[in-house]
N, CA, C and O of each residue as an XYZ file, in Angstrom:
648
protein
N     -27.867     -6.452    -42.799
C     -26.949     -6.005    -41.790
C     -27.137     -4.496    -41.594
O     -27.441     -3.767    -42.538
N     -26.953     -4.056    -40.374
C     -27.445     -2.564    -40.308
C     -26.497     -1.831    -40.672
O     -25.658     -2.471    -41.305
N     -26.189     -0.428    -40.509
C     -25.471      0.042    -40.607
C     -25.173      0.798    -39.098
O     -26.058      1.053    -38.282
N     -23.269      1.187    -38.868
C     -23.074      1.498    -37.743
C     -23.735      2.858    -37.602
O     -23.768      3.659    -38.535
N     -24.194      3.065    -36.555
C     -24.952      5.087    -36.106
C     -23.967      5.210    -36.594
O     -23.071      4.366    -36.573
N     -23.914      6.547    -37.269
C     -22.869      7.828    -37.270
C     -23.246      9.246    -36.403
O     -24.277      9.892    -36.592
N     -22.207      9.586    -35.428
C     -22.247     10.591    -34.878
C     -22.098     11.865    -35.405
O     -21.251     12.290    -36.191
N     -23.140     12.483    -34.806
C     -23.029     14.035    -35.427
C     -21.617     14.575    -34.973
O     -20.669     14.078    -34.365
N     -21.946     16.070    -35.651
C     -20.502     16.807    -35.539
C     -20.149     17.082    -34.044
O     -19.060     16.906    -33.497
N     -21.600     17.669    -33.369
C     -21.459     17.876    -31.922
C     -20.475     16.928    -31.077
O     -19.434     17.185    -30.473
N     -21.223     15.684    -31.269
C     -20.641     14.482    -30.929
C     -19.177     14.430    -30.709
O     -18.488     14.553    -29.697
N     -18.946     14.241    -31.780
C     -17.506     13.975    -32.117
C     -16.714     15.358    -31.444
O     -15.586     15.020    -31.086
N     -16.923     16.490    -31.234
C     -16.432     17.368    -30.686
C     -16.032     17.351    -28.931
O     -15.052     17.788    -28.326
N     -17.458     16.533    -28.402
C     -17.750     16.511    -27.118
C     -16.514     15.151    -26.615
O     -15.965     14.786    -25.576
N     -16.533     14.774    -27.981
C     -15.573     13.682    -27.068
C     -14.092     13.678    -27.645
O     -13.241     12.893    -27.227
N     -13.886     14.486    -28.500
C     -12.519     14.969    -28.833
C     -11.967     15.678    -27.437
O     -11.131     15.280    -26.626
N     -12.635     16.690    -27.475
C     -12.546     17.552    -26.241
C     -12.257     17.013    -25.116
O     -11.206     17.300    -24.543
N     -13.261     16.022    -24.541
C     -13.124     15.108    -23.478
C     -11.935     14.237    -23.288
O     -11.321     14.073    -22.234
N     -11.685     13.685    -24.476
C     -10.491     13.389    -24.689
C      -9.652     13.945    -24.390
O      -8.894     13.610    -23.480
N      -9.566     14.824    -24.986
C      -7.894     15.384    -24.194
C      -8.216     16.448    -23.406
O      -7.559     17.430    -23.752
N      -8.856     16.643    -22.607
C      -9.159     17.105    -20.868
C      -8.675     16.132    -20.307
O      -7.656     16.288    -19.634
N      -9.334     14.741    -20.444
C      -8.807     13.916    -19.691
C      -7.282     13.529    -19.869
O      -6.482     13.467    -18.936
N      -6.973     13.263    -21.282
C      -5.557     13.194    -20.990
C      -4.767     14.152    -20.092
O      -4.354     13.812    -18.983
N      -4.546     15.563    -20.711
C      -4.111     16.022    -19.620
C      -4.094     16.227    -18.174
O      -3.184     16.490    -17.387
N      -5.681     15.981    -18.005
C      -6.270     16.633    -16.657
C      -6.711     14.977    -15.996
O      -7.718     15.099    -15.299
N      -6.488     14.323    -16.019
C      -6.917     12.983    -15.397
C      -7.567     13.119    -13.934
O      -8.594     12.521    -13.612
N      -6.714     14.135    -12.932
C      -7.359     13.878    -11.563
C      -8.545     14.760    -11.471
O      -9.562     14.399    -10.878
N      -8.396     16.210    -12.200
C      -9.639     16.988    -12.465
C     -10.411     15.861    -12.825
O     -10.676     15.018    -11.968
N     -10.871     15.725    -14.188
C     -11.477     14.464    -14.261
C     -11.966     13.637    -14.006
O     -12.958     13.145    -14.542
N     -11.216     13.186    -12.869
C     -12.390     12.075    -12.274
C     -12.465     12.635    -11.289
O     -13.224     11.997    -10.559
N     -12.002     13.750    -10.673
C     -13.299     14.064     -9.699
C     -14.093     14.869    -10.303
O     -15.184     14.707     -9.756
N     -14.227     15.943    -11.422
C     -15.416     16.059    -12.037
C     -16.500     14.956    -12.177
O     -17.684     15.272    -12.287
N     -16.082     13.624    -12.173
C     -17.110     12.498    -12.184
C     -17.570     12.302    -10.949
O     -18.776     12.310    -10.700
N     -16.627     12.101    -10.038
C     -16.860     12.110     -8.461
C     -17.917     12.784     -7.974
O     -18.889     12.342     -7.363
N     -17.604     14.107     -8.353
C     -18.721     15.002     -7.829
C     -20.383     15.159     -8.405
O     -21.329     15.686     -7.819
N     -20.350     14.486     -9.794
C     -21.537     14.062    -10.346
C     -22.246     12.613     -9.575
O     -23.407     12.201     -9.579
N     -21.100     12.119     -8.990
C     -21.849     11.085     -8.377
C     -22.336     11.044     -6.816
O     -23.361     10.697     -6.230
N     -20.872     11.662     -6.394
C     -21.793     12.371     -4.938
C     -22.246     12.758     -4.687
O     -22.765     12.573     -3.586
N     -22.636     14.148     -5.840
C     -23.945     14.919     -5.088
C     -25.204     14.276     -5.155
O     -26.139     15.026     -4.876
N     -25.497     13.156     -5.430
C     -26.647     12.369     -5.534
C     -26.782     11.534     -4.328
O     -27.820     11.069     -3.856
N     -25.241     11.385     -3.785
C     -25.213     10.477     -2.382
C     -25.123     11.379     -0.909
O     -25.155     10.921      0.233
N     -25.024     12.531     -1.252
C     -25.119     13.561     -0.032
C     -26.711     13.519      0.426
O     -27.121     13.746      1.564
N     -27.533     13.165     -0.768
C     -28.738     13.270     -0.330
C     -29.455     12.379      0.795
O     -30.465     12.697      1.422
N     -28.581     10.984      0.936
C     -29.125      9.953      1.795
C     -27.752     10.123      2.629
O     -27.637      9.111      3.320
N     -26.601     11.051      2.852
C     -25.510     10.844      3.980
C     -25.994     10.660      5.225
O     -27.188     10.954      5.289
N     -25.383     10.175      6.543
C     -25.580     11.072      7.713
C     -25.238     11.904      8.178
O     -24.065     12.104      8.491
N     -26.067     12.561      8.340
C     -26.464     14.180      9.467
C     -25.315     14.145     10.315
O     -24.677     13.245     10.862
N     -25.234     15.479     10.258
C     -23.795     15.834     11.211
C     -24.944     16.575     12.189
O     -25.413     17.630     11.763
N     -25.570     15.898     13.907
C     -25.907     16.726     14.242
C     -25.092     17.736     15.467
O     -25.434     18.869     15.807
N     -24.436     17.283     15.759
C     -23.322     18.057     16.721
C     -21.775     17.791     16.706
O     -21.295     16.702     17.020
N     -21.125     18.746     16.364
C     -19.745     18.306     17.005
C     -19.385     18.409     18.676
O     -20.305     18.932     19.306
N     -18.638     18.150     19.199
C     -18.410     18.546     20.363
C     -17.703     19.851     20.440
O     -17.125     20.415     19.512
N     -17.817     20.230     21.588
C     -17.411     21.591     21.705
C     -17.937     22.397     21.286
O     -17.890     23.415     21.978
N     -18.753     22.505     19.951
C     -19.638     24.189     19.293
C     -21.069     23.888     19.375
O     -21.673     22.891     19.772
N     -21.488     25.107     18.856
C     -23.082     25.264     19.740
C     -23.767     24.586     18.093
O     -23.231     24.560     16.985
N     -24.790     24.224     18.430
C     -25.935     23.587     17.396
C     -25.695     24.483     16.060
O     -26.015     25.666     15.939
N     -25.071     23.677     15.097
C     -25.196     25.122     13.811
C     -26.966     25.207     13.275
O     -27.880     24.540     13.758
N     -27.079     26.263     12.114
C     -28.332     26.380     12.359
C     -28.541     26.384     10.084
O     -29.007     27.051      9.159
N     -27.568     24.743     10.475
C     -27.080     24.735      8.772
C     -26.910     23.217      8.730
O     -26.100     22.710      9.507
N     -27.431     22.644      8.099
C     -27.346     20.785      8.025
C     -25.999     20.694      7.267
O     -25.500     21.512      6.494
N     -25.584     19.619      7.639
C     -23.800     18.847      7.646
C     -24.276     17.018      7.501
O     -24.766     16.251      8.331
N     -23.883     16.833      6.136
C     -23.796     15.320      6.561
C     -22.297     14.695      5.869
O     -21.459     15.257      5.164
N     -22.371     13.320      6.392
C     -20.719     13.546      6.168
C     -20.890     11.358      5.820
O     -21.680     10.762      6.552
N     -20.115     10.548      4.757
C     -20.271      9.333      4.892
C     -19.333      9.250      3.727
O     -18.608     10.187      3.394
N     -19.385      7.816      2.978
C     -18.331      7.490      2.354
C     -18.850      6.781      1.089
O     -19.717      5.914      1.193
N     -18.423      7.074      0.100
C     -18.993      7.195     -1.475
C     -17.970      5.668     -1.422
O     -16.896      5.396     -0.886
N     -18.859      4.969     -2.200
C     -18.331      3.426     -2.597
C     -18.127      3.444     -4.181
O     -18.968      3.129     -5.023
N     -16.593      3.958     -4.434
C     -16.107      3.770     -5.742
C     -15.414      2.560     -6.937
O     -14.862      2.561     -8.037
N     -15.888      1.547     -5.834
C     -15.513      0.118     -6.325
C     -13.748     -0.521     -6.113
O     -12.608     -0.058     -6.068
N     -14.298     -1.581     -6.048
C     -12.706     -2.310     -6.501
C     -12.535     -2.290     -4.448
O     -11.322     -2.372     -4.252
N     -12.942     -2.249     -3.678
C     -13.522     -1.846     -2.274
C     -12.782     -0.369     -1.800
O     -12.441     -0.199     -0.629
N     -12.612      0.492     -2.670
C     -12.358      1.651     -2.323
C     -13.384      2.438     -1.683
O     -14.424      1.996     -2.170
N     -13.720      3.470     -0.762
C     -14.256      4.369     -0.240
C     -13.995      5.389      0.334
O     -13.561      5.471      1.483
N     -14.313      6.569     -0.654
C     -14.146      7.778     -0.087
C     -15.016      8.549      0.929
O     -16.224      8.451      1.143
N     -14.171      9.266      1.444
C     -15.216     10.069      2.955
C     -15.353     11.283      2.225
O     -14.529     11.931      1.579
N     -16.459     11.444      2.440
C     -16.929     12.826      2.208
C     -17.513     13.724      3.139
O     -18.247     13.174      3.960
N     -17.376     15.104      3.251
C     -18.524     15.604      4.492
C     -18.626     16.947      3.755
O     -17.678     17.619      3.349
N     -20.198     17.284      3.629
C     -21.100     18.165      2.967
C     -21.714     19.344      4.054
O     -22.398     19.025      5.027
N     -21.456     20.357      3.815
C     -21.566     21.710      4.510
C     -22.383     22.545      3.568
O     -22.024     23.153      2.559
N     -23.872     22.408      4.276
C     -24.755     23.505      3.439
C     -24.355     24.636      3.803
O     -23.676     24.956      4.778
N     -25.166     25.742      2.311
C     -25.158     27.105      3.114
C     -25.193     27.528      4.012
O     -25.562     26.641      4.782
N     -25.016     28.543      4.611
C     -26.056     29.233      5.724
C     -26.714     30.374      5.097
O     -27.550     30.955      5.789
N     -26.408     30.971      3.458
C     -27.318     31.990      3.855
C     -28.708     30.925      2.790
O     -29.670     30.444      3.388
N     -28.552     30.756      1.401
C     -30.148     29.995      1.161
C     -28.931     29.196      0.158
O     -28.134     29.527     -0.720
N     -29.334     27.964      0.876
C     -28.927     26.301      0.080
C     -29.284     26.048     -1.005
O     -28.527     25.614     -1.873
N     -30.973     26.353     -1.223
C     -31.107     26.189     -2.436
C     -30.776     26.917     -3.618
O     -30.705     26.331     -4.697
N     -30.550     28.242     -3.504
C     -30.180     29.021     -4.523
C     -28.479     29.474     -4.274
O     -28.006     29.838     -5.351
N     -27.926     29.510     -3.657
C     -26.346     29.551     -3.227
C     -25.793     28.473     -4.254
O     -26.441     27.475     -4.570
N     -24.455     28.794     -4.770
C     -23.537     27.892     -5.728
C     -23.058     26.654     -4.373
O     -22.873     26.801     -3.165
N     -22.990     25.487     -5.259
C     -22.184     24.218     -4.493
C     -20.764     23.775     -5.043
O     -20.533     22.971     -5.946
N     -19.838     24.532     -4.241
C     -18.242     24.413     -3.968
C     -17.782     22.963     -3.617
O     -18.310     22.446     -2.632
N     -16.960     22.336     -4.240
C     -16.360     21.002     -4.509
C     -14.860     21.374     -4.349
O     -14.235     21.923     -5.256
N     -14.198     20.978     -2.889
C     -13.239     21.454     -2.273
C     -12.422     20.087     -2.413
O     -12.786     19.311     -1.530
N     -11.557     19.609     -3.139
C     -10.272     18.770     -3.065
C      -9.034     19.315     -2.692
O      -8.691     20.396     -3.170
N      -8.216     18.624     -1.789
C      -7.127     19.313     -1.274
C      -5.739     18.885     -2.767
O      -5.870     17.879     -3.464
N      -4.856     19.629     -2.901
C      -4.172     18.915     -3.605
C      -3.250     18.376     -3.659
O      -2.607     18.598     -2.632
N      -2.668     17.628     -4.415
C      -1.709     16.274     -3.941
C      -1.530     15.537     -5.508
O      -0.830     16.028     -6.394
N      -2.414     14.097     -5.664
C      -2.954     13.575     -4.526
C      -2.303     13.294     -3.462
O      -1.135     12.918     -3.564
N      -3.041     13.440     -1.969
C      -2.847     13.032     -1.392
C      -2.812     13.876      0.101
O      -2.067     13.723      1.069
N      -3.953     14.843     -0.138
C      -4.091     15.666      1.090
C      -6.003     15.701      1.518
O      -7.020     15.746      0.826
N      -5.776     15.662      2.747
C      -7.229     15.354      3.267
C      -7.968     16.816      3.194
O      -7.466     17.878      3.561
N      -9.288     16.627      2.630
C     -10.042     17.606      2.726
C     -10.945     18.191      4.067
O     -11.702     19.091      4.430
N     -10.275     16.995      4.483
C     -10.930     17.405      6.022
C     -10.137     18.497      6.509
O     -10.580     19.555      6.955
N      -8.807     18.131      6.380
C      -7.727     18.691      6.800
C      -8.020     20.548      6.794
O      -7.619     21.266      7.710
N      -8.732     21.035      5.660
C      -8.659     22.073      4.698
C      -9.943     22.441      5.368
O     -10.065     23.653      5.542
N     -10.973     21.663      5.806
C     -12.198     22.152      6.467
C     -11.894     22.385      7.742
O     -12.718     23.264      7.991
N     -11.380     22.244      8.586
C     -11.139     22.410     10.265
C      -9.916     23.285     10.415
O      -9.331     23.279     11.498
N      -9.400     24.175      9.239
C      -8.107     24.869      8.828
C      -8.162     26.172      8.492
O      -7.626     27.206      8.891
N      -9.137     25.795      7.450
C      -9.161     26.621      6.633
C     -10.477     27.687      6.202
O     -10.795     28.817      6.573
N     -10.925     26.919      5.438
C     -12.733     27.715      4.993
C     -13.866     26.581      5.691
O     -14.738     26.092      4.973
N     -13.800     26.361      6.584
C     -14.830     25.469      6.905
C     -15.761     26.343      8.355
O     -15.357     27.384      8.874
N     -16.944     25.648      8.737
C     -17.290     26.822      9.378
C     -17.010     26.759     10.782
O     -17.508     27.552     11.581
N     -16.158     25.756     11.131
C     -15.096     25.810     12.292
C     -14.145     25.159     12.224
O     -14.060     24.334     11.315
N     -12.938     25.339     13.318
C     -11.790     25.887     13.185
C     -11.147     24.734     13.993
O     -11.707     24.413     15.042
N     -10.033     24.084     13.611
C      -9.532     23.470     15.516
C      -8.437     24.256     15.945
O      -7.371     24.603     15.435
N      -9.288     24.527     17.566
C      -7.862     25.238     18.372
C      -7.076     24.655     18.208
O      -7.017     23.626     17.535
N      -5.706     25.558     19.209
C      -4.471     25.164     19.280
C      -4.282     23.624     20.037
O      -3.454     22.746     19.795
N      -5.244     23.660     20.916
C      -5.157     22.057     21.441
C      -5.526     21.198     20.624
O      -5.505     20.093     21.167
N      -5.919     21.143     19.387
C      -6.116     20.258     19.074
C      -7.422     19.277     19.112
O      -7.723     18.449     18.252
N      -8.264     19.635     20.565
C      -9.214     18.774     20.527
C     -10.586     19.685     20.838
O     -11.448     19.086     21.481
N     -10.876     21.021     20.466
C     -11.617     21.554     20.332
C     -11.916     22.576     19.411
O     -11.021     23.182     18.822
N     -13.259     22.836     19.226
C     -13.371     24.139     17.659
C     -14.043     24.838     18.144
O     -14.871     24.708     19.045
N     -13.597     25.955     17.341
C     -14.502     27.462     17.387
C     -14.910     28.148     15.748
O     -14.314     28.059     14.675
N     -15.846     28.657     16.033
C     -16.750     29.210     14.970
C     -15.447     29.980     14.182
O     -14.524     30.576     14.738
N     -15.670     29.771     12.592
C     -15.017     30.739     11.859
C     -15.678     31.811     10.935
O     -16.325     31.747      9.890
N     -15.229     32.873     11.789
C     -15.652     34.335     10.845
C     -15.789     34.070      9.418
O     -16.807     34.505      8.880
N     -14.796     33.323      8.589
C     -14.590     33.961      7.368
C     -14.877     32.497      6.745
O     -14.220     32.268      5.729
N     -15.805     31.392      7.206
C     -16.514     30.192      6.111
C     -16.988     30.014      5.253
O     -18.189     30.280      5.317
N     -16.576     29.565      4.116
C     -17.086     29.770      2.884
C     -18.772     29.632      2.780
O     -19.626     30.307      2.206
N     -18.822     28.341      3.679
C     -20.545     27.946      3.521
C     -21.176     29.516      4.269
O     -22.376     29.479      4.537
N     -20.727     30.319      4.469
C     -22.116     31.681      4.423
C     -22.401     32.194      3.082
O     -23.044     33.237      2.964
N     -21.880     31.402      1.828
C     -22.101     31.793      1.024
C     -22.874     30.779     -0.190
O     -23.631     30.939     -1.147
N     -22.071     29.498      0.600
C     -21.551     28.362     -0.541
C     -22.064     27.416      0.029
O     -22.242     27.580      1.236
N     -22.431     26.296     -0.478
C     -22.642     24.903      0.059
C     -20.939     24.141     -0.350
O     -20.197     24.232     -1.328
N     -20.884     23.610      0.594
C     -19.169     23.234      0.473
C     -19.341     21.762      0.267
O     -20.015     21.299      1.187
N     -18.940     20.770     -0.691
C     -18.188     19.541     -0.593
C     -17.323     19.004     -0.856
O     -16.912     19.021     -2.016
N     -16.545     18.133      0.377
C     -15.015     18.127      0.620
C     -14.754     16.756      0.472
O     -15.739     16.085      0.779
N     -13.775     16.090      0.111
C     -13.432     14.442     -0.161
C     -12.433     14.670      0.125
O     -11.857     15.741     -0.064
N     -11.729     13.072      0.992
C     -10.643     12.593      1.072
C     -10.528     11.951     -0.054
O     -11.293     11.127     -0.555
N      -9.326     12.456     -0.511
C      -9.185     11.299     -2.269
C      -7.762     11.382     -2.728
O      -7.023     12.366     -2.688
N      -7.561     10.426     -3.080
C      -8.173      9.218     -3.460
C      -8.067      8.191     -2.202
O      -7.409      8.379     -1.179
N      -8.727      7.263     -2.462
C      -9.120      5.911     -1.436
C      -7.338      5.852     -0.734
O      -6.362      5.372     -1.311
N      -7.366      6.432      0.502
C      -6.387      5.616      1.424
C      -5.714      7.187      2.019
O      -4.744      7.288      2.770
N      -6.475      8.249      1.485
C      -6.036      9.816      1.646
C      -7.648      9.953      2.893
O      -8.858      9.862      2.685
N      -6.678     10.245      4.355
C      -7.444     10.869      5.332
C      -8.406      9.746      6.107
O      -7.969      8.772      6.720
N      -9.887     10.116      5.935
C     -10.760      9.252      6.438
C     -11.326      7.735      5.387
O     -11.930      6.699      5.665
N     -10.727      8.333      4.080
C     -11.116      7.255      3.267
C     -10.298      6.179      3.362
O      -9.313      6.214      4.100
N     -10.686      4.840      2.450
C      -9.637      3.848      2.140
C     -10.038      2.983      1.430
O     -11.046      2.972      0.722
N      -8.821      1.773      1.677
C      -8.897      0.798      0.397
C      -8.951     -0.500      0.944
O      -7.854     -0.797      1.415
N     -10.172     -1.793      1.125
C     -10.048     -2.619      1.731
C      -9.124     -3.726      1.798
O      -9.156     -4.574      2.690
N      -7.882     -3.695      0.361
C      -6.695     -4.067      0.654
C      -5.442     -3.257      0.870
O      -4.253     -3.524      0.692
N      -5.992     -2.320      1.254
C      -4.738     -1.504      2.201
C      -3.616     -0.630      1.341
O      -2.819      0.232      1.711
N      -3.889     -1.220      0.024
C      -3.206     -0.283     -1.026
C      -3.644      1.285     -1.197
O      -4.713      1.835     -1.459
N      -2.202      1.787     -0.904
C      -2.291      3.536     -0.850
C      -2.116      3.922     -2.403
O      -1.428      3.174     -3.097
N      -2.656      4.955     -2.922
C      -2.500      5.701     -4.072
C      -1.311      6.811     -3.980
O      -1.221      7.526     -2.982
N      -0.780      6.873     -4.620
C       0.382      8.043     -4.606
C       0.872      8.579     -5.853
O       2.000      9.070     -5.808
N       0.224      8.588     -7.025
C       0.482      9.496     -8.190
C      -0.732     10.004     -8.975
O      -1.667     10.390     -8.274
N      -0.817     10.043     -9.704
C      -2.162     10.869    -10.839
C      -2.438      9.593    -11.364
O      -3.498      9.075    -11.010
N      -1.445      8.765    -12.405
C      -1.748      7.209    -12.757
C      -2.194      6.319    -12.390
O      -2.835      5.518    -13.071
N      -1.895      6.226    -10.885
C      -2.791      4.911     -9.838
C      -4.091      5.948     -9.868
O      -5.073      5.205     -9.882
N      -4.496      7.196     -9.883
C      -5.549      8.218     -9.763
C      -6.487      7.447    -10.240
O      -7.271      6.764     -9.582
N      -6.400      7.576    -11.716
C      -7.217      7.529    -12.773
C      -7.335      6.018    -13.133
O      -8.034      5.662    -14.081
């Protein structure tokens, strides 16, 4: 009969630790996982090639919906740099709640346009994070904004979160 592995000290540290991050921090947490898994799915998103109303950006945007099981799906939409993508830090923008759209926070706030006062048009924003940053933004959890849940069940605490 073998004997069970024994974990080194490291080990056991990495997941003590983890341990109680997650206890406390549950929604950090899993979107710290989130974002390990999306940035792998930004790579095949679709291309944002125009919005209406603003001129051609001269910065790739793709934007689609991460399949987190159980038929949940989150929307995501990914805003490269503008000044160099590849060497610029990548910003992971959740609104907080749960239960506030990150879209909401991109067309508001730091995103690299704006919606007028009407409502149904944008203009360029001076002060966008992506001239610095590659930005990615999620509706989350499943049933927050553009995302959802294919039985219609809404999330509304940290516990249904996690």
């Amino acid at each position: 009969m073998s004997q069970p592995r024994k974990k080194n000290k490291e080990q056991n540290v990495f997941l003590v630790s983890w341990s109680s991050f997650c206890k406390g921090n549950r929604y950090i947490a899993s979107s710290f996982i989130a974002l390990l898994l999306i940035t792998t799915q930004c790579i095949c998103a679709t291309p944002i090639e125009n919005l209406p109303g603003t001129p051609s950006p001269d910065f790739e945007q793709h934007s689609g919906y991460f399949d987190v099981g159980a038929g949940k799906k989150l929307f995501y939409w990914f805003v490269e740099s503008q000044n160099n993508a590849t060497t610029d830090p990548i910003v992971l923008w959740l609104s907080g709640g749960p239960g506030c759209s990150g879209v909401a926070s991109l067309l508001t706030e730091w995103g690299p346009f704006m919606s007028n006062d009407d409502g149904e048009t944008l203009r360029t924003n001076p002060y966008a994070w992506n001239k610095y940053a590659s930005v990615l933004t999620m509706d989350a959890p499943a049933g927050v904004g553009y995302s959802y849940t294919a039985d219609g069940n809404i999330t509304s605490d940290d516990d249904q979160v996690c």
